[in-house]
C-alpha positions, 0 to 999 in steps of 0.5 A: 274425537274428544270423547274417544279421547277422554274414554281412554283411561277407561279402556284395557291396555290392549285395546288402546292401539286398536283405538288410536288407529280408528281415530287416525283414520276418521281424522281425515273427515275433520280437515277444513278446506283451505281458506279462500282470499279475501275479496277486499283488503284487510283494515282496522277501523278507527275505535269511536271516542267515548268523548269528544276531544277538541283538536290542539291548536296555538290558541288552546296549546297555552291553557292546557 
């Protein structure tokens, strides 16, 4: 498809339906089936810290 595509300025003014009208017939061999469903949910994983981070509580909360 993209080289048809990118041939046509190339082709005479006439010729230019005659190709279009191929291309719309061979665009059928190029539809994906549709997707199947997934087999378990989707869910985003928690990204690994670079550092280790200490968990605030009362006794750290007056030093930051």
């Amino acid at each position: 498809l993209i080289h048809e595509l990118s041939c046509m300025p190339y082709l005479s003014p006439g010729s230019i339906p005659k190709r279009v009208a191929e291309l719309d017939k061979q665009a059928g061999q190029f539809v994906l089936p549709e997707r199947r469903e997934r087999s378990y949910p989707r869910s985003v994983k928690a990204r690994p810290q670079k550092y280790a981070v200490q968990k605030a509580n009362k006794n750290n909360a007056s030093q930051a």
